[in-house]
DSSP file (Angstrom, degrees, kcal/mol; ACC not computed):
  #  RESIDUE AA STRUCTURE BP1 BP2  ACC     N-H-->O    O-->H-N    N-H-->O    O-->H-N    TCO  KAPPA ALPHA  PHI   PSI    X-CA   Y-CA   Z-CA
    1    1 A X              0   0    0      0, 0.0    44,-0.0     0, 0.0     5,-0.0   0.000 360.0 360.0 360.0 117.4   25.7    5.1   12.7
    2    2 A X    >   -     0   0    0      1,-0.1     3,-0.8     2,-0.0    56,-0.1  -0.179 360.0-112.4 -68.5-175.2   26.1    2.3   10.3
    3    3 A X  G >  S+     0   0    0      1,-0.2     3,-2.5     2,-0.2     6,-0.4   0.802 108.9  67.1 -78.9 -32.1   25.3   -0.8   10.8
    4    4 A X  G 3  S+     0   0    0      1,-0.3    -1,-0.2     6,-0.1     7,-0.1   0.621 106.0  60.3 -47.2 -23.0   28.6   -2.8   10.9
    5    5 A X  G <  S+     0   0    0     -3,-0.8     2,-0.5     1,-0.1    -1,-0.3   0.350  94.9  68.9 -83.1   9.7   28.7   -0.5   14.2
    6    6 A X    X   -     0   0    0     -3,-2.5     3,-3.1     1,-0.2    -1,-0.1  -0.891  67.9-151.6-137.8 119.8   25.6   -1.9   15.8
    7    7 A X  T 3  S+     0   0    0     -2,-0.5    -1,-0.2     1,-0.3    -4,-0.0   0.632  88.9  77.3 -65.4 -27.3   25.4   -5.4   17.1
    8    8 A X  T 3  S+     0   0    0    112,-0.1   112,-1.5   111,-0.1   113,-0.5   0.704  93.8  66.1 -13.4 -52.4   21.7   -5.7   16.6
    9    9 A X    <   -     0   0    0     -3,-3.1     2,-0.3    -6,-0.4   110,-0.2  -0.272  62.8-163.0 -97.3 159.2   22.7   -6.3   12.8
   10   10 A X        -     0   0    0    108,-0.4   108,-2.4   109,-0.2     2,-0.1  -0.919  26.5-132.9-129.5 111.4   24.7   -9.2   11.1
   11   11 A X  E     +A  117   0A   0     -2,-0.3   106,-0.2   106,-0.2     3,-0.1  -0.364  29.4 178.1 -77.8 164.9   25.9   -8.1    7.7
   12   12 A X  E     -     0   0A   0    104,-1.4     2,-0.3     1,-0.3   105,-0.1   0.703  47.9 -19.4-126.5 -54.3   25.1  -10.7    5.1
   13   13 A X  E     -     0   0A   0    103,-0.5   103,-3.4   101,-0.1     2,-0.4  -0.993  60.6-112.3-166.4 176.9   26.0  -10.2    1.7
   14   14 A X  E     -A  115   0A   0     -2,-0.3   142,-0.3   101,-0.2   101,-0.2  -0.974  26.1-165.9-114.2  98.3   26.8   -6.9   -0.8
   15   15 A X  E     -A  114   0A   0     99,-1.2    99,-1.8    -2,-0.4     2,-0.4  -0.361   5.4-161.5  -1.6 131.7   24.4   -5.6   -3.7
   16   16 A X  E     -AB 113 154A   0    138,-3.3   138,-3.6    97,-0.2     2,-0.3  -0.946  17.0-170.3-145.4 161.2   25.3   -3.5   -6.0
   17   17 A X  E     -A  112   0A   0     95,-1.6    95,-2.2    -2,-0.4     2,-0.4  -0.954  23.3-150.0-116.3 150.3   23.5   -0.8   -8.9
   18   18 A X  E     +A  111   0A   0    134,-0.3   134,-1.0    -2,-0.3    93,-0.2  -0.975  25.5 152.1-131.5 127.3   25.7    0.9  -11.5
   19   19 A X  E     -A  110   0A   0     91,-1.0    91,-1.9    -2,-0.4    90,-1.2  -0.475  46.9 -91.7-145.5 179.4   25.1    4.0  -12.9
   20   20 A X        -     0   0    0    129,-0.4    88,-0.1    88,-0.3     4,-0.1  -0.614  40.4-130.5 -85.6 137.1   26.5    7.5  -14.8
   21   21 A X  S >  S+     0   0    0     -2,-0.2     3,-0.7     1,-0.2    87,-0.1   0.743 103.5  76.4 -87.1   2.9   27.0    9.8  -12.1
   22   22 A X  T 3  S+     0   0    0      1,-0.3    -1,-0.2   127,-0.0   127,-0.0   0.823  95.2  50.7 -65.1 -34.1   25.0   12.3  -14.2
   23   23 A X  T 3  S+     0   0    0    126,-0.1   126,-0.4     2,-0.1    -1,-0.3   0.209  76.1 142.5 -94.2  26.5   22.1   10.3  -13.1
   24   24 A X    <   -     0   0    0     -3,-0.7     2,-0.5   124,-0.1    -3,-0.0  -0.411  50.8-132.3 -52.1 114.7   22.8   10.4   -9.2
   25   25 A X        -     0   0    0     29,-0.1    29,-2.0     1,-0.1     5,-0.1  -0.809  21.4 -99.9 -99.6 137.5   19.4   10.8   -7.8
   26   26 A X  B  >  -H   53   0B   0     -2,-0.5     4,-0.7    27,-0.3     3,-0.3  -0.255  34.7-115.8 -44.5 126.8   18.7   13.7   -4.8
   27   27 A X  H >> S+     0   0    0     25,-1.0     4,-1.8     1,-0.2     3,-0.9   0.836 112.6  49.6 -17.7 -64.1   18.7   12.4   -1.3
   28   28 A X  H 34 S+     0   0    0     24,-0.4    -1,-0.2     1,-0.2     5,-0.2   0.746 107.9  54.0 -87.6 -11.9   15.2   13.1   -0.6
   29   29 A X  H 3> S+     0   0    0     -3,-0.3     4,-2.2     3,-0.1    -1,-0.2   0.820 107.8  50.3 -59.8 -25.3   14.1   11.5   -3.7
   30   30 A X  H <X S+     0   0    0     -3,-0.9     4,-2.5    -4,-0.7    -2,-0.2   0.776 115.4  42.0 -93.5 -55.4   15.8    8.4   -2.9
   31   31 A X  H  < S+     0   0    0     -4,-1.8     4,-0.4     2,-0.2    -1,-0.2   0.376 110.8  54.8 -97.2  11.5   14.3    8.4    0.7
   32   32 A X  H >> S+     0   0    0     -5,-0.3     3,-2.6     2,-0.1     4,-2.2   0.779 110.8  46.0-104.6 -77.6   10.7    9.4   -0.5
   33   33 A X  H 3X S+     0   0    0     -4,-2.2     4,-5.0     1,-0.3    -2,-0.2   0.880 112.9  58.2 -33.7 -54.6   10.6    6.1   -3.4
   34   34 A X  H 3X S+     0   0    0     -4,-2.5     4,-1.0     1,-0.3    -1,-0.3   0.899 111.7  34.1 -35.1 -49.8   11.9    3.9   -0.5
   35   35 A X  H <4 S+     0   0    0     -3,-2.6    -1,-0.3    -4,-0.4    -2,-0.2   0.703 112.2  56.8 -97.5 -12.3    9.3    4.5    1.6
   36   36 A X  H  < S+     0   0    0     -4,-2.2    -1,-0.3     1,-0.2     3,-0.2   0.848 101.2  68.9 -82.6 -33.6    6.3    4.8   -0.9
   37   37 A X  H  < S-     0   0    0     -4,-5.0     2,-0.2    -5,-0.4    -2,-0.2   0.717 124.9  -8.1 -76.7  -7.0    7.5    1.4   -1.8
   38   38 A X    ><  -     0   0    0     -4,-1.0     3,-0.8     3,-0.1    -1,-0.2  -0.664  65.1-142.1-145.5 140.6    6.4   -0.2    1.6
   39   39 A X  T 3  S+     0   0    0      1,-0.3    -4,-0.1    -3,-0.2    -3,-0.1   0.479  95.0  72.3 -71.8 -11.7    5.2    2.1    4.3
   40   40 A X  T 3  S+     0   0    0      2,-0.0    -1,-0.3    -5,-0.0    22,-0.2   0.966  72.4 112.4 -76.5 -49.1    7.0   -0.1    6.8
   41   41 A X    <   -     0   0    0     -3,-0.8     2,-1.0    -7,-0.2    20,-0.2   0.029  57.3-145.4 -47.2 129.1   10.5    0.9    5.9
   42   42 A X        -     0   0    0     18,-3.3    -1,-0.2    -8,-0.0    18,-0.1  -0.686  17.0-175.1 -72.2  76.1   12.5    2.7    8.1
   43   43 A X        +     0   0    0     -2,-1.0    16,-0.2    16,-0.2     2,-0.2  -0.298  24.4 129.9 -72.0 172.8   14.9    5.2    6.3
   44   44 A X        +     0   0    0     15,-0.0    14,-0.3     3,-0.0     3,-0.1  -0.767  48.1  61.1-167.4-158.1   17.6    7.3    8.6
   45   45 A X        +     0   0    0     12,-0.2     2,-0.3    -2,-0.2    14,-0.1   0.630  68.4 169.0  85.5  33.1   20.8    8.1    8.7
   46   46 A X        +     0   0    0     11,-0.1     2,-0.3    12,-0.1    11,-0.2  -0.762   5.7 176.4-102.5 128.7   20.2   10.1    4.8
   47   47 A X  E     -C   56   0A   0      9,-1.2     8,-3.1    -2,-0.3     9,-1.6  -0.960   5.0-178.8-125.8 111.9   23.6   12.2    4.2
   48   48 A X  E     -C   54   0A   0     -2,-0.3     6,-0.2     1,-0.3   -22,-0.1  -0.690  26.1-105.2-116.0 170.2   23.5   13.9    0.7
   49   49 A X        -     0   0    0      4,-1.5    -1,-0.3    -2,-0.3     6,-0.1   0.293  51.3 -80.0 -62.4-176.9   26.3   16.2   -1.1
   50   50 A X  S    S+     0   0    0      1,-0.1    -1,-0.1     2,-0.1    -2,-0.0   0.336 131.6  57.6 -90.5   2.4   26.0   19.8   -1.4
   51   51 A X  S    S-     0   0    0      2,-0.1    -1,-0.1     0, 0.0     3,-0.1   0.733 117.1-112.5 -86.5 -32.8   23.8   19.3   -4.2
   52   52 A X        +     0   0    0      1,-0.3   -25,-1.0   -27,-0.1   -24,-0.4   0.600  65.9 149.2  99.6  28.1   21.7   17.5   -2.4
   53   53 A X  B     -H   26   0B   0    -27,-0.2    -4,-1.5   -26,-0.1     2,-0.6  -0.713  62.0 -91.7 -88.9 147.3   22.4   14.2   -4.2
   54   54 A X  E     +C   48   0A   0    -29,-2.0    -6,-0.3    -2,-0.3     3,-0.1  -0.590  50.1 165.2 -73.3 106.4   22.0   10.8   -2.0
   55   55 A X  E     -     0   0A   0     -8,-3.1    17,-2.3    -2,-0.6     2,-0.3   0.848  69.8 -27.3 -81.6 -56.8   25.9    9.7   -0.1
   56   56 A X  E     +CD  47  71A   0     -9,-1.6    -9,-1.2    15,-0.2    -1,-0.4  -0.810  57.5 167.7-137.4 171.5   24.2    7.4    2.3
   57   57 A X  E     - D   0  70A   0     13,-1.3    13,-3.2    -2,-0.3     2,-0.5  -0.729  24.0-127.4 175.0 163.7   21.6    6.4    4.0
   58   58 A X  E     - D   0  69A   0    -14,-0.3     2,-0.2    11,-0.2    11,-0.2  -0.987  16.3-168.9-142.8 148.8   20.2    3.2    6.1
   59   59 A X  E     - D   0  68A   0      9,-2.4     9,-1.9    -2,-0.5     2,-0.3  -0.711   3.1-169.1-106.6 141.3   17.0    1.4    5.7
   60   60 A X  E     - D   0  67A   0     -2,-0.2   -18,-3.3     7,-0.2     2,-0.3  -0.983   8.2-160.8-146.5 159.5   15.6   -1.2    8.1
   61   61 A X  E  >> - D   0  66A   0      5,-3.6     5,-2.0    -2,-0.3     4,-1.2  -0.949   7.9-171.7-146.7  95.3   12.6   -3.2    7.1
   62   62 A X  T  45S+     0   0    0     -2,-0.3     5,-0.1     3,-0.2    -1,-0.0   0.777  84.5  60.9 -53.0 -24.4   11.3   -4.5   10.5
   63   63 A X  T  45S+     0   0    0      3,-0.1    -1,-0.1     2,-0.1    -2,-0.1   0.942 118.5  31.5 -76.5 -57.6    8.6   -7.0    8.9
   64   64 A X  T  45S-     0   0    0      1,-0.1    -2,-0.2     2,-0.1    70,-0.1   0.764 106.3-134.1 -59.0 -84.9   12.1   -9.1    7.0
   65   65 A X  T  <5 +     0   0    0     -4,-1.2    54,-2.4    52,-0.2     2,-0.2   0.408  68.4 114.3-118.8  80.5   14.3   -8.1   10.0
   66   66 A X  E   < -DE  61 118A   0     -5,-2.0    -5,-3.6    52,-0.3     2,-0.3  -0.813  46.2-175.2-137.2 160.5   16.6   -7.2    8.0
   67   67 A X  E     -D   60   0A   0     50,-4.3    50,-0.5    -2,-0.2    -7,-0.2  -0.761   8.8-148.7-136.0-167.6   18.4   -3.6    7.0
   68   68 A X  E     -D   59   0A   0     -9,-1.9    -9,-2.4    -2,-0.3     2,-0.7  -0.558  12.2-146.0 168.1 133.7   20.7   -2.2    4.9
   69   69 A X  E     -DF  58 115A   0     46,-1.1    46,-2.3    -2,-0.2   -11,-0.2  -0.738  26.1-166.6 -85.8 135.4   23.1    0.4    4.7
   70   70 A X  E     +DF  57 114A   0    -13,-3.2   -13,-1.3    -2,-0.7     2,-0.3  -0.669   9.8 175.9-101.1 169.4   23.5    2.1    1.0
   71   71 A X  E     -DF  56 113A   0     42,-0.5    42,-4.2    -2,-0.2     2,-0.3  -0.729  32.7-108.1 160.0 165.3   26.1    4.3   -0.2
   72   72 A X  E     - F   0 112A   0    -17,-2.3    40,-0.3    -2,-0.3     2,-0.2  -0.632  33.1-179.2 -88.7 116.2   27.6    6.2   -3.0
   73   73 A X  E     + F   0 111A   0     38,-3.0    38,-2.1    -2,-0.3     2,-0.2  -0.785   6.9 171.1-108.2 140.6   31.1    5.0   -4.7
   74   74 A X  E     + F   0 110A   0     -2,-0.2     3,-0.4    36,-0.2     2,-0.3  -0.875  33.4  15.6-142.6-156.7   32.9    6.6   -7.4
   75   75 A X  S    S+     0   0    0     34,-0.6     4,-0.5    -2,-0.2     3,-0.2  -0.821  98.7   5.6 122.8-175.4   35.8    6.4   -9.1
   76   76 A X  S  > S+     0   0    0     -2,-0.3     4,-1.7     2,-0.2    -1,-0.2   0.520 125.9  53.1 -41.2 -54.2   38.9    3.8   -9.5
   77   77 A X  T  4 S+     0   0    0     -3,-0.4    -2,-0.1     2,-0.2     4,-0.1   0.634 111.2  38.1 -81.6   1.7   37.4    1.4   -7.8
   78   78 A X  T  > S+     0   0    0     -3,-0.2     4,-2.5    31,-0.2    -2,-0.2   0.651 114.4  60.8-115.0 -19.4   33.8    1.2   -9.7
   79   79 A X  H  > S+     0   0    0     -4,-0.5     4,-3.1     1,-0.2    -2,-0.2   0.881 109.3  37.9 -57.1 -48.1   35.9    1.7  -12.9
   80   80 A X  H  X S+     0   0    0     -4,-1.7     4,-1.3     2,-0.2    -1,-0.2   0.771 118.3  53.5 -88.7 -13.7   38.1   -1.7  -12.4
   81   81 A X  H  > S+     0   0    0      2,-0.2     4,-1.7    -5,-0.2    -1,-0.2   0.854 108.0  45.8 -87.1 -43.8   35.0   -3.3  -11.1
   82   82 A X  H  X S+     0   0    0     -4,-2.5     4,-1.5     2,-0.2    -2,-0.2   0.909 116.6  49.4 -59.4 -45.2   32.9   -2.3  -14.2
   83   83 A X  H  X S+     0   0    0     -4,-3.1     4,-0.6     2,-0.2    -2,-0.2   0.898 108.8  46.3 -26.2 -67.1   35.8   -3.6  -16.1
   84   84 A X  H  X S+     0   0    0     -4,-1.3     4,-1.7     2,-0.2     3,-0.3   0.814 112.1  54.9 -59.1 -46.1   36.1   -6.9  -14.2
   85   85 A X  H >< S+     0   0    0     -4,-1.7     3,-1.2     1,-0.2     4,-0.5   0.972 110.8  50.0 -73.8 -76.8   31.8   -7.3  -14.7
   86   86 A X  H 3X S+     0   0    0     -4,-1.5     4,-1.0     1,-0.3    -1,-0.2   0.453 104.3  51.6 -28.3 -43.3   32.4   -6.9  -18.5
   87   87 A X  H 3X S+     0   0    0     -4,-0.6     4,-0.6    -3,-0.3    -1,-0.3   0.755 120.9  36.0 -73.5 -33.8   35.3   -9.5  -19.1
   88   88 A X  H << S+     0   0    0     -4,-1.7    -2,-0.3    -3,-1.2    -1,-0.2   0.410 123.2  41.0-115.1   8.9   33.1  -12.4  -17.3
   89   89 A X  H >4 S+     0   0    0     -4,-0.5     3,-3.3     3,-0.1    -3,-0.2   0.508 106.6  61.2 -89.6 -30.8   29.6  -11.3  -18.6
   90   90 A X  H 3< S+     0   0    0     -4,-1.0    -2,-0.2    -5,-0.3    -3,-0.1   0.912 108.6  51.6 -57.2 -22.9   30.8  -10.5  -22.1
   91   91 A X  T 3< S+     0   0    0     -4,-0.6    -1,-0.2     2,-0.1     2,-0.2   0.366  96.5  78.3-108.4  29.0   31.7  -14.2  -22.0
   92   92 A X  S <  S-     0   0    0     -3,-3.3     2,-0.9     0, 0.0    -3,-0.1  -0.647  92.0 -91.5-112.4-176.1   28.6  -15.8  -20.9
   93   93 A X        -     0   0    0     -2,-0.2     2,-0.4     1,-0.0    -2,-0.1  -0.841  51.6-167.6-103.0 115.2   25.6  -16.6  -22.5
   94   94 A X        -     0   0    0     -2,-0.9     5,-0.4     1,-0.1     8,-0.0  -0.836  21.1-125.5 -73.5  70.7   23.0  -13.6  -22.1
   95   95 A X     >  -     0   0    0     -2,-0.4     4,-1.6     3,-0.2     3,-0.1   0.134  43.0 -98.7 -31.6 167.0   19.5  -13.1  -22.7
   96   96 A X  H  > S+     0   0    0      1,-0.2     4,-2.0     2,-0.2    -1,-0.1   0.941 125.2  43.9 -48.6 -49.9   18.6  -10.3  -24.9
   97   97 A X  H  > S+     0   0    0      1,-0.3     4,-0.6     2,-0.2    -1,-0.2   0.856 110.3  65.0 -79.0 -21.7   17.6   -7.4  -22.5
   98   98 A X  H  > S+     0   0    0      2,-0.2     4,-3.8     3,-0.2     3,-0.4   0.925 102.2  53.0 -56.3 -28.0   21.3   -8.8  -20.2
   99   99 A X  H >X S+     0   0    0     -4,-1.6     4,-2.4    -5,-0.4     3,-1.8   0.933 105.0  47.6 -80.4 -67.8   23.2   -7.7  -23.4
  100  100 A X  H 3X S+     0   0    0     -4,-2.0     4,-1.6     1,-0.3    -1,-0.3   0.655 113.6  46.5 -81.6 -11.6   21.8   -4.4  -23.4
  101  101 A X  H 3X S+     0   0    0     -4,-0.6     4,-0.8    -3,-0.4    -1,-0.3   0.801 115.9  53.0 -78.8 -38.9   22.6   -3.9  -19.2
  102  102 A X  H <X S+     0   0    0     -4,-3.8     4,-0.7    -3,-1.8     3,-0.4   0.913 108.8  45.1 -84.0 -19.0   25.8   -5.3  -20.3
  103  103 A X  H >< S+     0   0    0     -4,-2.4     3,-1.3    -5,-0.4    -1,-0.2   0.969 113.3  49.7 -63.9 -53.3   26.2   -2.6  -23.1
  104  104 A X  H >< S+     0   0    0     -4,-1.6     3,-1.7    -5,-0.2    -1,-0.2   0.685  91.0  79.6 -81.1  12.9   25.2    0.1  -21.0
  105  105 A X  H >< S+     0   0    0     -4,-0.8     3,-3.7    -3,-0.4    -1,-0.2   0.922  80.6  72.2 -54.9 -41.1   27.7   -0.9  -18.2
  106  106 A X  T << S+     0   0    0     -3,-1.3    -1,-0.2    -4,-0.7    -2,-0.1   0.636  94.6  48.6 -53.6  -4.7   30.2    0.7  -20.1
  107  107 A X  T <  S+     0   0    0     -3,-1.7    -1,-0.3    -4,-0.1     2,-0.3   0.309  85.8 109.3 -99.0  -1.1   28.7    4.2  -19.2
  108  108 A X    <   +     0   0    0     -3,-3.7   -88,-0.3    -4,-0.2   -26,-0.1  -0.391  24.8 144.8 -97.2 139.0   28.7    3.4  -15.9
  109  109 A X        +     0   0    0    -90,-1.2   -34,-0.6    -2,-0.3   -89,-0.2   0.353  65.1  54.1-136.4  12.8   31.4    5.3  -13.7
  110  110 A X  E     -AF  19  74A   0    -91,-1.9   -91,-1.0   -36,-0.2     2,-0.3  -0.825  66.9-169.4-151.1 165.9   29.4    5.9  -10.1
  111  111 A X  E     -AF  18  73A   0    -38,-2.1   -38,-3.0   -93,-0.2     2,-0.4  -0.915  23.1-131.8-167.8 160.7   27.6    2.9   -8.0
  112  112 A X  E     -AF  17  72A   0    -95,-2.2   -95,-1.6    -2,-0.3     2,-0.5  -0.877  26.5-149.4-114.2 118.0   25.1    2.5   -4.8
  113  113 A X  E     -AF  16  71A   0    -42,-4.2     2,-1.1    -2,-0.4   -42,-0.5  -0.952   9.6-158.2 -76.7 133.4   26.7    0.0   -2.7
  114  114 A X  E     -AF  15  70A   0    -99,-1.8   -99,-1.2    -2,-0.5     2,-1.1  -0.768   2.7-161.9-113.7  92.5   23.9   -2.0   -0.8
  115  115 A X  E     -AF  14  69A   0    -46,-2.3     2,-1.7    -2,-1.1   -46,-1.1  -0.548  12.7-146.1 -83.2 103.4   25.0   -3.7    2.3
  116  116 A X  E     -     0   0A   0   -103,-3.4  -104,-1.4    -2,-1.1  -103,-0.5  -0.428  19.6-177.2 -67.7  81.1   22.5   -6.4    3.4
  117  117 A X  E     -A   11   0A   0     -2,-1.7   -50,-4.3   -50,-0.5     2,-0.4  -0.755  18.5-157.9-108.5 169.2   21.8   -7.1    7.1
  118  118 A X  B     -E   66   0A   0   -108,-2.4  -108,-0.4    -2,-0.4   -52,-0.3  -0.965  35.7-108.9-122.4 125.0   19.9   -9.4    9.1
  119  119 A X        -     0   0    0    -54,-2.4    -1,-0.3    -2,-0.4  -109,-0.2   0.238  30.2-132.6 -50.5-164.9   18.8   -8.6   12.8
  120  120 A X  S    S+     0   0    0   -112,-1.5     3,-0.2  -111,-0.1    -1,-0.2   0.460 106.4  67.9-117.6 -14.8   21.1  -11.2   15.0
  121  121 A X  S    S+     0   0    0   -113,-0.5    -2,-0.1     1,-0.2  -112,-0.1   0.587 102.0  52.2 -73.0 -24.8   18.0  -12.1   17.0
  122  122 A X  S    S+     0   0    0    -57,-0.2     2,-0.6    -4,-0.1    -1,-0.2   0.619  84.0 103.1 -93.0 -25.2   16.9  -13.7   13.6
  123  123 A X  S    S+     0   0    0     -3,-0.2     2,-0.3    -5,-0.2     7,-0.1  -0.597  76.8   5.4-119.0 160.3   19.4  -15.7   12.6
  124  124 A X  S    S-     0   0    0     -2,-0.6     6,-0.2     7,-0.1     2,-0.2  -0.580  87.3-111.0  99.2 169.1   19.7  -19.3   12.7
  125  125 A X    >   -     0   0    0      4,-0.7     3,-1.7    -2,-0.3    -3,-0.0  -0.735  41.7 -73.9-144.3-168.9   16.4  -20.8   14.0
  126  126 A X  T 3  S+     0   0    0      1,-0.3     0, 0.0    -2,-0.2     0, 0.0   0.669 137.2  42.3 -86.9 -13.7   15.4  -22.6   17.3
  127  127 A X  T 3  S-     0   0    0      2,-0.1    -1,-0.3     0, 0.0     3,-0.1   0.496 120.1-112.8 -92.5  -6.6   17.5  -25.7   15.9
  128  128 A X    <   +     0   0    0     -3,-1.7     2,-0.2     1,-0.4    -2,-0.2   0.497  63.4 150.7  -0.2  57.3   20.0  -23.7   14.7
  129  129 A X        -     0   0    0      1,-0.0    -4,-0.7    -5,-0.0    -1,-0.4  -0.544  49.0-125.5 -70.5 155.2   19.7  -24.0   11.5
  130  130 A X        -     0   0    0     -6,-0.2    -7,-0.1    -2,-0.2     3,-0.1  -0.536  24.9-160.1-114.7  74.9   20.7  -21.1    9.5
  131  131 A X        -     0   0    0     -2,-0.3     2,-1.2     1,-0.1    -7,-0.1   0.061  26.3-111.9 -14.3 114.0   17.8  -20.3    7.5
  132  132 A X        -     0   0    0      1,-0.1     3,-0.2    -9,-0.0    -1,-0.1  -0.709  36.8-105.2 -97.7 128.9   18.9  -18.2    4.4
  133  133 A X        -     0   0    0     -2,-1.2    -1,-0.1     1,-0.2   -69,-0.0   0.310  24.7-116.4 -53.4 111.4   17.8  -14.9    4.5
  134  134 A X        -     0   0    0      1,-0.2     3,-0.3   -70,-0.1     4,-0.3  -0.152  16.1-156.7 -65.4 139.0   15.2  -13.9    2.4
  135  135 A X     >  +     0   0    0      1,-0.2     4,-1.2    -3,-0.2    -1,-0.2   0.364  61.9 113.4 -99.3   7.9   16.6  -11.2    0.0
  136  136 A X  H  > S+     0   0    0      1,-0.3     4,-2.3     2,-0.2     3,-0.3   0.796  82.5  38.4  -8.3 -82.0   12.8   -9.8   -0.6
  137  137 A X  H  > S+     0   0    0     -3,-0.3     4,-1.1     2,-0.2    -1,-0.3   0.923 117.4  57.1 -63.8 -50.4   13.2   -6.3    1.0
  138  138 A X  H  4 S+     0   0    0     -4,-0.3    -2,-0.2     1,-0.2    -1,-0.2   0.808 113.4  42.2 -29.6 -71.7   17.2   -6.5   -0.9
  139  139 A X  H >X S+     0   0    0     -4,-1.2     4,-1.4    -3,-0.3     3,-1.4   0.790 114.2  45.7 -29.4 -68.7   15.3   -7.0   -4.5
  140  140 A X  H >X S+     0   0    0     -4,-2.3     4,-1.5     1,-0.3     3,-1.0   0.996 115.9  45.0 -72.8 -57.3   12.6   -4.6   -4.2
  141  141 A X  H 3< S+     0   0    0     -4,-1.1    -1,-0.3     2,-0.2    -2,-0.2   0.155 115.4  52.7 -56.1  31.7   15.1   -1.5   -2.7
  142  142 A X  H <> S+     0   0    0     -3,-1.4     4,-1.3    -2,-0.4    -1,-0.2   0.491 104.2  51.7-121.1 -26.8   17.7   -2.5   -5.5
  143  143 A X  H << S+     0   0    0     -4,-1.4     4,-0.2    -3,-1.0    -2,-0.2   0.399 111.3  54.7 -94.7 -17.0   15.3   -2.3   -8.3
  144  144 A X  T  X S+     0   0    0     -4,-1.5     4,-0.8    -5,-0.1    -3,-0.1   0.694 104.5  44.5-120.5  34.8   14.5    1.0   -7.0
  145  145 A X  T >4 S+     0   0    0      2,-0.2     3,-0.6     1,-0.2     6,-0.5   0.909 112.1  55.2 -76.4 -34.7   17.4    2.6   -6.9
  146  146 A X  T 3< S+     0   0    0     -4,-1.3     4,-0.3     1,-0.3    -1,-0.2   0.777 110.4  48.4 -65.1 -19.9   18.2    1.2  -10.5
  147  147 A X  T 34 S+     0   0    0     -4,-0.2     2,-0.3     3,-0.2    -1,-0.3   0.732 112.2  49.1 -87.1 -31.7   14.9    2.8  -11.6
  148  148 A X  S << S+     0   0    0     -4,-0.8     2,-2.5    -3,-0.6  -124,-0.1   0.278 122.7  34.6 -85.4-152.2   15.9    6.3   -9.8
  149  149 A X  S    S-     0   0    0   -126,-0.4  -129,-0.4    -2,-0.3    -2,-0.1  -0.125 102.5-126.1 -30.8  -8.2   19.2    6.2  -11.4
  150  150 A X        +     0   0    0     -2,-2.5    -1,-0.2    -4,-0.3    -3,-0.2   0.781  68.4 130.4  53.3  36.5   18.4    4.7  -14.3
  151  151 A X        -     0   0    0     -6,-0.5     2,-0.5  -128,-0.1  -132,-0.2  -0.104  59.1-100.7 -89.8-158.5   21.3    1.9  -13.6
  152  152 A X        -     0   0    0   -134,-1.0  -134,-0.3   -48,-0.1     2,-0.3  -0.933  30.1-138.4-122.8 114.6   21.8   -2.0  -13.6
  153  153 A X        -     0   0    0     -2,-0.5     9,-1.7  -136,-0.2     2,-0.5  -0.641  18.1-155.7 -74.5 146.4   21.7   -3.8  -10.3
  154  154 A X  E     -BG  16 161A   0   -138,-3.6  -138,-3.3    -2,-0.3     2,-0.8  -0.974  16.7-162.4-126.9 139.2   24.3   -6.5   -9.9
  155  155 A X  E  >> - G   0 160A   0      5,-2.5     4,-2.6    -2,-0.5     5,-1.6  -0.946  15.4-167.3-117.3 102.2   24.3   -9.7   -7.5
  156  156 A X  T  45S+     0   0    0     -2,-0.8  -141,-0.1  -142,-0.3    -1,-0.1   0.524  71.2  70.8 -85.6   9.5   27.7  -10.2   -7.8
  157  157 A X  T  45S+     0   0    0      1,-0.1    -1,-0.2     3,-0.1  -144,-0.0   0.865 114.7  30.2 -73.8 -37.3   27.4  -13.8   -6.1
  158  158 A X  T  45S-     0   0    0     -3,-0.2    -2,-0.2     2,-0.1    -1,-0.1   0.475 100.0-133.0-103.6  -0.8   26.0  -14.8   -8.9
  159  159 A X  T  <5 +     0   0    0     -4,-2.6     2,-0.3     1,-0.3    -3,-0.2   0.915  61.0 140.8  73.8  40.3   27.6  -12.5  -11.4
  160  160 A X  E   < -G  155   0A   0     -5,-1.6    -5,-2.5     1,-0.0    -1,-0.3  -0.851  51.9-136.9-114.1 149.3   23.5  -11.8  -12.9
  161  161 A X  E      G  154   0A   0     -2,-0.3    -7,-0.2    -7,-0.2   -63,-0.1  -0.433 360.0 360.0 -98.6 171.5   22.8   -8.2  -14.0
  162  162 A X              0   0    0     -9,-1.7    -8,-0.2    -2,-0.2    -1,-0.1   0.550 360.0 360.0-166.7 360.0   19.2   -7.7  -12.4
């Protein structure tokens, strides 16, 4: 079940990493890195090809109380997006190591969408202020799926390669 189905959850914002689909990491690699990278995380939900390459999966990270559903785009739609990322970064100003995520964007045809939620019990605070959500657990699973895939993560809010 994803999470957009489960009231628990309030989705929050969209991640993404951008990759060659040649480098499309196996399911159970995917959910094995996750989980060596905090022992709290909850994987589930892991649906891979018939290769046994990663389609989905959702993560909940009880100590943030936060989740997040991932899955695998390819395509028309990661093509015009990689496109779109390319016209507005090639024309900002770039540290060295951005240029060379923005050179290898250009290889990129496949992408991990990373859907951020935040329990509903959590947000807001007793004042209701709406405390913004700390993107920890976001950061650490997006760096390593870009490390499994050998991609570029993008925070497309801020248009930074990461």
């Amino acid at each position: 079940m994803s999470l957009f189905e489960n009231d628990l959850y309030q989705w929050r914002e969209t991640y993404f990493v951008l990759f060659a689909e040649a480098t499309r990491p196996k399911a159970d690699a995917v959910a094995a890195a996750l989980r060596q990278q905090d022992a709290h995380y909850e994987v589930s939900n892991i649906v891979a090809d018939d290769e046994g390459k990663l389609e989905s999966l959702t993560l909940r990270s009880p100590e943030d109380s936060s989740a997040m559903d991932i899955t695998f785009v390819t395509g028309e739609e990661v093509t015009e997006q990689r496109e779109e990322l390319l016209n507005t970064l090639a024309k900002s100003t770039l540290a060295e190591g951005d240029r060379d995520k923005l050179n290898f964007l250009g290889e990129c045809d496949s992408r991990f969408d990373i859907y951020h939620f935040e329990e509903a019990s959590f947000i807001g605070g007793d004042e209701g202020d709406d405390d913004p959500l700390d993107p920890g657990a976001l950061l650490l699973v997006m760096d390593c799926l870009a490390q499994l895939c050998r991609g570029v993560g993008i925070d497309p809010q801020s248009g930074s390669l990461m």
